[in-house]
C-alpha positions as CSV (number, residue, x, y, z in Angstrom):
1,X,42.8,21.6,8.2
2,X,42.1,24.7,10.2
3,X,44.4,25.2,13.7
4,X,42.3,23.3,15.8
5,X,42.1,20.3,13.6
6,X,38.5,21.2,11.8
7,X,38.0,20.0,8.4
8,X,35.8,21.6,5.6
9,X,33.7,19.4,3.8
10,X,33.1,21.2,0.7
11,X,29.2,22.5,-0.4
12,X,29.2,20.7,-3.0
13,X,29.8,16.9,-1.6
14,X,27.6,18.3,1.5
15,X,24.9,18.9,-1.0
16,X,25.3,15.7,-2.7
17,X,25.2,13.5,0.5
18,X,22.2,15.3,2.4
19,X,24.8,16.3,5.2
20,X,24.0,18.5,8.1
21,X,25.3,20.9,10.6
22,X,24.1,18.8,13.2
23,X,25.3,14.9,11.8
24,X,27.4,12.8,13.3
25,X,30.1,10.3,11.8
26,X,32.6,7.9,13.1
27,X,36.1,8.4,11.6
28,X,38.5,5.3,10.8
29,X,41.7,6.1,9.8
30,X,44.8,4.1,8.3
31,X,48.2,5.1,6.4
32,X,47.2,8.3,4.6
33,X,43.4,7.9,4.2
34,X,40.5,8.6,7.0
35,X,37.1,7.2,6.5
36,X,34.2,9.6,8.1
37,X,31.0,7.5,8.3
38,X,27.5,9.5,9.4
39,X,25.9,7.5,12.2
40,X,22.6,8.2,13.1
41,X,22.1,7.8,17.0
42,X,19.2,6.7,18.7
43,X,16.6,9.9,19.6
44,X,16.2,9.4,23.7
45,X,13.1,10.9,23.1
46,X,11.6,8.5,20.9
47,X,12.9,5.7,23.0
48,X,11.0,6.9,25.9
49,X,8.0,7.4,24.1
50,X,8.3,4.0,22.8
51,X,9.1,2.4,25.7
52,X,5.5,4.1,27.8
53,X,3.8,3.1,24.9
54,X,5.0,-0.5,25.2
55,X,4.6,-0.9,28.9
56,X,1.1,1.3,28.7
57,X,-0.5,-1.6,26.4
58,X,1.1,-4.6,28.7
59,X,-0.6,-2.5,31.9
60,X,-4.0,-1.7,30.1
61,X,-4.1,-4.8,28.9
62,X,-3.4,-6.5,32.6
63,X,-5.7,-4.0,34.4
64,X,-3.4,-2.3,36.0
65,X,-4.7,1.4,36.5
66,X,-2.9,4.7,38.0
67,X,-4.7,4.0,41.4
68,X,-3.3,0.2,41.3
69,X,0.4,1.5,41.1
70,X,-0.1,4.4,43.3
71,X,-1.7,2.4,45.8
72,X,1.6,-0.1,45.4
73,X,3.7,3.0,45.9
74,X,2.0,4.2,49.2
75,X,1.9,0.1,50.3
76,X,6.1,0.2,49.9
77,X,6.5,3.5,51.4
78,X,4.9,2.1,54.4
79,X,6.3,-1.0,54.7
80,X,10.0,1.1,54.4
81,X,9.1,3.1,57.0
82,X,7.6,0.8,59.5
83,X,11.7,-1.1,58.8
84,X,13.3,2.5,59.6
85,X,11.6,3.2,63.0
């Protein structure tokens, strides 16, 4: 274990398990044993992506268009206006 509490995973066991720079584990620990298990965590990315494709199929398939909700946006912004003044 290097000074700042880094451990070497050695080439060979890296090769063997498909490891990468870039992977992420959860360690568990217990006595004189610790546990590293590689997580994988969910891509934001691909989240969002899945989520505007989800929600642009349930608005195609209602009708709603881009001048439907941006008329509903310029509707609210009035109506929040009209309660400020």
């Amino acid at each position: 274990m290097s000074k700042k509490g880094q451990l070497v995973v050695p080439a060979e066991l890296r090769n063997m398990l498909g490891l990468n720079p870039e992977d992420k584990f959860i360690a568990y620990g217990d006595e004189d044993y610790i546990i590293f298990k590689k997580v994988e965590l969910p891509s934001l990315k691909k989240e969002f992506e899945e989520i505007v494709k989800i929600t642009s199929k349930i608005a195609q398939e209602a009708g709603i268009t881009e001048d439907v909700v941006m008329g509903e946006i310029r509707a609210y912004r009035r109506e929040k206006a009209k309660k400020a003044s």
